[in-house]
C-alpha positions in Angstrom: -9.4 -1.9 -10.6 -11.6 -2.0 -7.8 -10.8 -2.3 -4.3 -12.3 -1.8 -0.8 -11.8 -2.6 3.2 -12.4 -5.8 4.8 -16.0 -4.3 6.6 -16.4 -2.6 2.5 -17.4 0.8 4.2 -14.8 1.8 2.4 -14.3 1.4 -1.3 -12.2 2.6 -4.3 -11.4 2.4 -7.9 -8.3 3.3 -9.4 -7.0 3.6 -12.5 -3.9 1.5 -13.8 -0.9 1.1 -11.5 2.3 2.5 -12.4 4.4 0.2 -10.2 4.2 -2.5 -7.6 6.4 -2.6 -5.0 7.2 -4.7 -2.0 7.9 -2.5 1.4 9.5 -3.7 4.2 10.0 -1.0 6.2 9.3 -1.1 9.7 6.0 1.1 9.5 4.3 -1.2 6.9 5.2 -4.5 8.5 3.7 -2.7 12.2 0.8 -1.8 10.4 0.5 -4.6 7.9 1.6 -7.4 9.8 3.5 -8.2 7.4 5.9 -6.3 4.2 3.0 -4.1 2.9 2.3 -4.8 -1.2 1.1 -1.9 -2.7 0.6 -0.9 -6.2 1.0 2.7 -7.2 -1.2 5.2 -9.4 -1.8 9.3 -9.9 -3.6 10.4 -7.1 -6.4 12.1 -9.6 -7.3 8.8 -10.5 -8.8 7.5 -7.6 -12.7 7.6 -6.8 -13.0 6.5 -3.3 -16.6 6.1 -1.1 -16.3 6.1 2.4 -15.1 7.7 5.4 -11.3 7.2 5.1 -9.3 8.3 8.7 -5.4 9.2 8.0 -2.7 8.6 10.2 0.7 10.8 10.4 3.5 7.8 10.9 5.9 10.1 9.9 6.9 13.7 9.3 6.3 13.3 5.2 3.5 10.8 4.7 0.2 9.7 6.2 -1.4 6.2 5.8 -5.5 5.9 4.8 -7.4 3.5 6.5 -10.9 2.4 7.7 -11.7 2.9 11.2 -14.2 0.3 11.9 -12.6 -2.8 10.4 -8.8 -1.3 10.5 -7.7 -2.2 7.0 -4.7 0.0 5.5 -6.0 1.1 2.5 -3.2 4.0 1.6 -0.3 5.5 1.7 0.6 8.9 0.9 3.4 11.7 0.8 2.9 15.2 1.2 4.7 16.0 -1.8 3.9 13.6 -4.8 1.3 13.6 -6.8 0.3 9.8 -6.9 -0.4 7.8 -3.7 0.0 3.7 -3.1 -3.4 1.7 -2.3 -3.0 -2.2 -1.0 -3.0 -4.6 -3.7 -4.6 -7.2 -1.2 -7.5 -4.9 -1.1 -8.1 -5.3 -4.6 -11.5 -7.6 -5.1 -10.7 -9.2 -8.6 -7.1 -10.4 -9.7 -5.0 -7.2 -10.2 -2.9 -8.6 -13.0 0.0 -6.9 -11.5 3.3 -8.4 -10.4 5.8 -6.8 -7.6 8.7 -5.1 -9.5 10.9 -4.2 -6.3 11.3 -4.5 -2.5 11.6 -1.4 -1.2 13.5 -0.7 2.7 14.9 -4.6 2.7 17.5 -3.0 5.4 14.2 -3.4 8.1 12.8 -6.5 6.6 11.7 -8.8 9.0 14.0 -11.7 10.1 11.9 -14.5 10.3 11.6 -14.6 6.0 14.0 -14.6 3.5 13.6 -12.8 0.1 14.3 -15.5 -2.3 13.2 -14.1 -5.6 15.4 -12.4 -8.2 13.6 -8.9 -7.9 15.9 -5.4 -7.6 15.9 -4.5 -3.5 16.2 -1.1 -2.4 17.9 -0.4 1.2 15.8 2.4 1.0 
């Protein structure tokens, strides 16, 4: 898959997702504007061009985006091995579906989650 930013100073390719995942935690929806869907690969698998900045939203994680057009790109945690990328960032369909919502206990309350897919508090 290939991917990049809105301005496409930044872009990346990335080998096959091993999940897709809805999150609705508070962070994603601030920086989203919205629940943040992201699919999921090994972190040696990305080939990314262009000057990504990362933010520290949290003590364990830091998000990757581009700093002249804003798009969140990635998503990070100090201790795994794989990383999350934006599947709306992805330039040709991604063939991927959601397989969870992730931190439903923040989820926004002006929508409802309708669909029949597992949900995670957490």
């Amino acid at each position: 898959m290939q991917g990049s930013c809105l301005c496409k100073k930044i872009t990346f390719k990335v080998g096959q997702t091993t999940s897709a995942t809805a999150c609705h935690c508070s962070q994603c929806r601030k920086q989203s504007g919205h629940y943040w869907a992201s699919g999921n690969a090994p972190f040696d698998s990305f080939e990314i061009s262009g000057d990504v900045k990362w933010y520290r939203a949290s003590d364990v994680a830091q998000r990757g985006f581009c700093s002249t057009c804003g798009s969140f790109l990635f998503w990070k945690h100090d201790d795994e091995d794989k990383m999350s990328f934006s599947l709306g960032a992805i330039d040709d369909p991604t063939n991927v579906k959601i397989q969870r919502h992730i931190f439903v206990a923040d989820k926004g309350d002006y929508y409802d989650l309708t669909d029949d897919l597992p949900q995670r508090t957490d």
